[in-house]
C-alpha positions as CSV (number, residue, x, y, z in Angstrom):
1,X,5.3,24.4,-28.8
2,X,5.5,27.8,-30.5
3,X,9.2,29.9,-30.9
4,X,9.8,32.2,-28.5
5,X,9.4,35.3,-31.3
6,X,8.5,35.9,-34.2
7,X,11.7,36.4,-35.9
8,X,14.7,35.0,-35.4
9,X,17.8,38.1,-36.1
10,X,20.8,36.1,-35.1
11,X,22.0,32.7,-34.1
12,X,25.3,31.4,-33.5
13,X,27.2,29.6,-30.9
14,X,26.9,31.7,-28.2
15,X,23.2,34.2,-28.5
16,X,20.2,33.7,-30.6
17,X,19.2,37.3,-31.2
18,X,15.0,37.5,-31.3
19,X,12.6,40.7,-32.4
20,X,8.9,40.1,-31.0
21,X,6.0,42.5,-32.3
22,X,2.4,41.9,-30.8
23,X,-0.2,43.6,-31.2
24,X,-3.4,44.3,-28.8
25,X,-4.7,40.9,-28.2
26,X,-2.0,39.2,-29.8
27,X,-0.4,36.1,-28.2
28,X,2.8,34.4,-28.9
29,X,1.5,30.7,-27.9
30,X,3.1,28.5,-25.8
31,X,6.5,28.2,-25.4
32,X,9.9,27.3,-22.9
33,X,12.8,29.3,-22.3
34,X,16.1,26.9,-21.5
35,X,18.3,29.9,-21.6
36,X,19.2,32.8,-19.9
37,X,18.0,36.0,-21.6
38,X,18.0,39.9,-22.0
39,X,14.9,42.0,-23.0
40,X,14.8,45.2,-24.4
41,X,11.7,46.9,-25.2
42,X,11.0,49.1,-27.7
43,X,7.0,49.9,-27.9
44,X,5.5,49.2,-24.3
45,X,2.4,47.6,-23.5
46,X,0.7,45.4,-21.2
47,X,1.9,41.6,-21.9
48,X,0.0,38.7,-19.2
49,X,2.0,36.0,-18.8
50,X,0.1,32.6,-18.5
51,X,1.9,29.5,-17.1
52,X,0.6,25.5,-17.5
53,X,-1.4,25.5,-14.4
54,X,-3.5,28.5,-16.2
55,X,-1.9,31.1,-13.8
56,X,-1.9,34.4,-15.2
57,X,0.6,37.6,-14.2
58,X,0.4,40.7,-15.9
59,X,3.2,42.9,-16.7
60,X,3.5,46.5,-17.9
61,X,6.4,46.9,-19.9
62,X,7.6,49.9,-21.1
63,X,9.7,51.5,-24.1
64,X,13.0,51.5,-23.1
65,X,13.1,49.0,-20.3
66,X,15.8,46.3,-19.8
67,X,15.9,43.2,-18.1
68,X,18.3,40.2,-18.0
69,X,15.9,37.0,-17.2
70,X,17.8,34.1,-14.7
71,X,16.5,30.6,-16.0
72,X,16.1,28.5,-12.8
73,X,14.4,25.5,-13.3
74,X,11.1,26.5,-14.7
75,X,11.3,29.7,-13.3
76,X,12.3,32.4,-15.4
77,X,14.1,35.6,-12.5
78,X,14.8,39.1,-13.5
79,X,14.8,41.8,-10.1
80,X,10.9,41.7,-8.7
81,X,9.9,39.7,-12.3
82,X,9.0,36.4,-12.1
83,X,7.3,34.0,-14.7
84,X,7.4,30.4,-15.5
85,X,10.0,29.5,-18.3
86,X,7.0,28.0,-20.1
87,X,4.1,30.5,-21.0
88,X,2.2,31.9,-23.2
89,X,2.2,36.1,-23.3
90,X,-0.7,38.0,-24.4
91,X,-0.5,41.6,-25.2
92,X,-3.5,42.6,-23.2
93,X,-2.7,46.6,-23.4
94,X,-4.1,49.1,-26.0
95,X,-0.8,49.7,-27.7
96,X,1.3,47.4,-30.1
97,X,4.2,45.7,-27.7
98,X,7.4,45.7,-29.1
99,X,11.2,43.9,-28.1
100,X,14.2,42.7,-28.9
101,X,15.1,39.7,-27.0
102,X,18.7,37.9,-26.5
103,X,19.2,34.7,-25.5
104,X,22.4,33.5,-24.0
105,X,23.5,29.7,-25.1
């Protein structure tokens, strides 16, 4: 299973602090969420979201959006958003997607 990012900013005993950078067609691979975590992005793009069952959601995401993602089960919660904890994303826009991700431990 892949990391959740590409590189790892911070870790300690309470957050591991994540930056992801993809670029158009881009995918980060496989990989689980088992904790509760806030996304901030800072270049916006299109990323689709593909679960185990090879079900796909895409999500615009733009510069400057927030969101703080519930883990629940394998179901990964934030307002209307809803993904698997386990996916692969794929930045299917035009632009290069970036974010800086928190995870809460």
């Amino acid at each position: 299973m892949a990391d959740i990012a590409d590189k790892k900013l911070l870790e300690n005993d309470k957050v591991i602090v994540w930056e992801l950078q993809l670029e158009p067609g881009e995918r980060t691979g496989v990989h689980q969420h088992q904790h509760d975590y806030i996304v901030h992005v800072i270049e916006g793009s299109t990323l689709r979201a593909t679960d185990a069952n090879g079900e796909t959601n895409d999500v615009p995401l733009n510069a400057n959006d927030t969101f703080y993602f519930r883990i629940e089960g394998d179901i990964a919660t934030s307002g209307d958003l809803q993904t698997t904890a386990s996916h692969d994303a794929e930045n299917i826009g035009s632009n290069r997607y970036r974010e800086i991700m928190v995870e809460m431990k």
